[in-house]
DRENDREN-398816 format. One record per residue (C-alpha): residue in one letter; x, y, z; residue number from 0. Coordinates in Angstrom, 1 decimal, padded with zeros to 4 digits. Layout:
{r=A xx=X yy=Y zz=Z k=NUM}
...
***
This chain:
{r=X xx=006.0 yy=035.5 zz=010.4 k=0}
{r=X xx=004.8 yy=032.2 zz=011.3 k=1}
{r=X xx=007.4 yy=029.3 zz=011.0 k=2}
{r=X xx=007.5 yy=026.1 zz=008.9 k=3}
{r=X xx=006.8 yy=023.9 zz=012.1 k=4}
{r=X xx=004.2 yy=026.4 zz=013.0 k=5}
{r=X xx=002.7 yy=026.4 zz=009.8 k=6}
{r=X xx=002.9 yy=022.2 zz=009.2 k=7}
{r=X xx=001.5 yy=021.8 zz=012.7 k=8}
{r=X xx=-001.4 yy=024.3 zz=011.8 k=9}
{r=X xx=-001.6 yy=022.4 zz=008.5 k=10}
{r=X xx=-002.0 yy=019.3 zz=010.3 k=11}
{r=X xx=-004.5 yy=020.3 zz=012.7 k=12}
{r=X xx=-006.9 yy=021.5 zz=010.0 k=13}
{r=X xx=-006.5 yy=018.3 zz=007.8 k=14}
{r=X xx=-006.4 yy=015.7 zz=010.9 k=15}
{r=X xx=-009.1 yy=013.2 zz=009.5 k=16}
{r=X xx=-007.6 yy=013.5 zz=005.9 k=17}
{r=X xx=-004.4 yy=012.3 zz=006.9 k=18}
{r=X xx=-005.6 yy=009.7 zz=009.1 k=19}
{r=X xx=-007.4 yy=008.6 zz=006.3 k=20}
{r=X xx=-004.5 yy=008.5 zz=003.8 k=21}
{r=X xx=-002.3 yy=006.8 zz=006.5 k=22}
{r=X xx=-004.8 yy=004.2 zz=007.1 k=23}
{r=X xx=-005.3 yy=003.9 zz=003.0 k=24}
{r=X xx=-001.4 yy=003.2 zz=002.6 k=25}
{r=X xx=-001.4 yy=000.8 zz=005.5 k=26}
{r=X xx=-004.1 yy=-001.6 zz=004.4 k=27}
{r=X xx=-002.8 yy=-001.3 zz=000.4 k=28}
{r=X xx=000.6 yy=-001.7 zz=001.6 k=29}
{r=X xx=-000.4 yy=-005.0 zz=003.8 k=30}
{r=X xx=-002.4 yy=-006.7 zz=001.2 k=31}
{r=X xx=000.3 yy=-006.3 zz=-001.1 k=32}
{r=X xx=002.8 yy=-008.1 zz=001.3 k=33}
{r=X xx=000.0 yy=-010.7 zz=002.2 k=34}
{r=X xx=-000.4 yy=-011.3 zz=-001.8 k=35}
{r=X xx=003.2 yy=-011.1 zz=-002.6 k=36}
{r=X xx=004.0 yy=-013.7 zz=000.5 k=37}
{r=X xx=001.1 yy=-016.2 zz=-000.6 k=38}
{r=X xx=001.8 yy=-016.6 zz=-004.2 k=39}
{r=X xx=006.1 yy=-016.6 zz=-003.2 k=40}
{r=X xx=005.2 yy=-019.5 zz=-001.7 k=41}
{r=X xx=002.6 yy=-021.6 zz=-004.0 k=42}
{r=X xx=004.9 yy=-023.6 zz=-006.4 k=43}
{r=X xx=002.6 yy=-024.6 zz=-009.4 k=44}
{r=X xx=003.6 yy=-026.6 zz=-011.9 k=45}
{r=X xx=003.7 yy=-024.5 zz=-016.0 k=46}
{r=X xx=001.3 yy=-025.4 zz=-018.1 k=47}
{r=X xx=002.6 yy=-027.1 zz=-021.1 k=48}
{r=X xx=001.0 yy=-026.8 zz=-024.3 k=49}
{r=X xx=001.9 yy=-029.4 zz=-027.2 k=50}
{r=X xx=001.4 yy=-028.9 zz=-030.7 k=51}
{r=X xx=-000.7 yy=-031.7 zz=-032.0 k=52}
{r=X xx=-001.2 yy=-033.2 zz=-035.9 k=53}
***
């Protein structure tokens, strides 16, 4: 009977480029959305006010 560090390390071994590839995909989503949240944090606009005419 294997045990469950055995059997996550053999896991890991067989799925290598898979979770490279999630890592990498939760990296770059995870930086853009801290790029985007920073940037628009930061850019004070002015609201748009809309006036009722006649």
């Amino acid at each position: 009977m294997s045990t469950p560090l055995a059997y996550t390390k053999a896991w890991f071994d067989a799925h290598k480029r898979e979770c490279i590839l999630a890592l990498l995909l939760f990296l770059v989503s995870t930086a853009s959305f801290a790029a985007g949240y920073l940037f628009a944090r930061d850019a004070n606009q002015t609201p748009i006010v809309i006036e009722k005419s006649g």
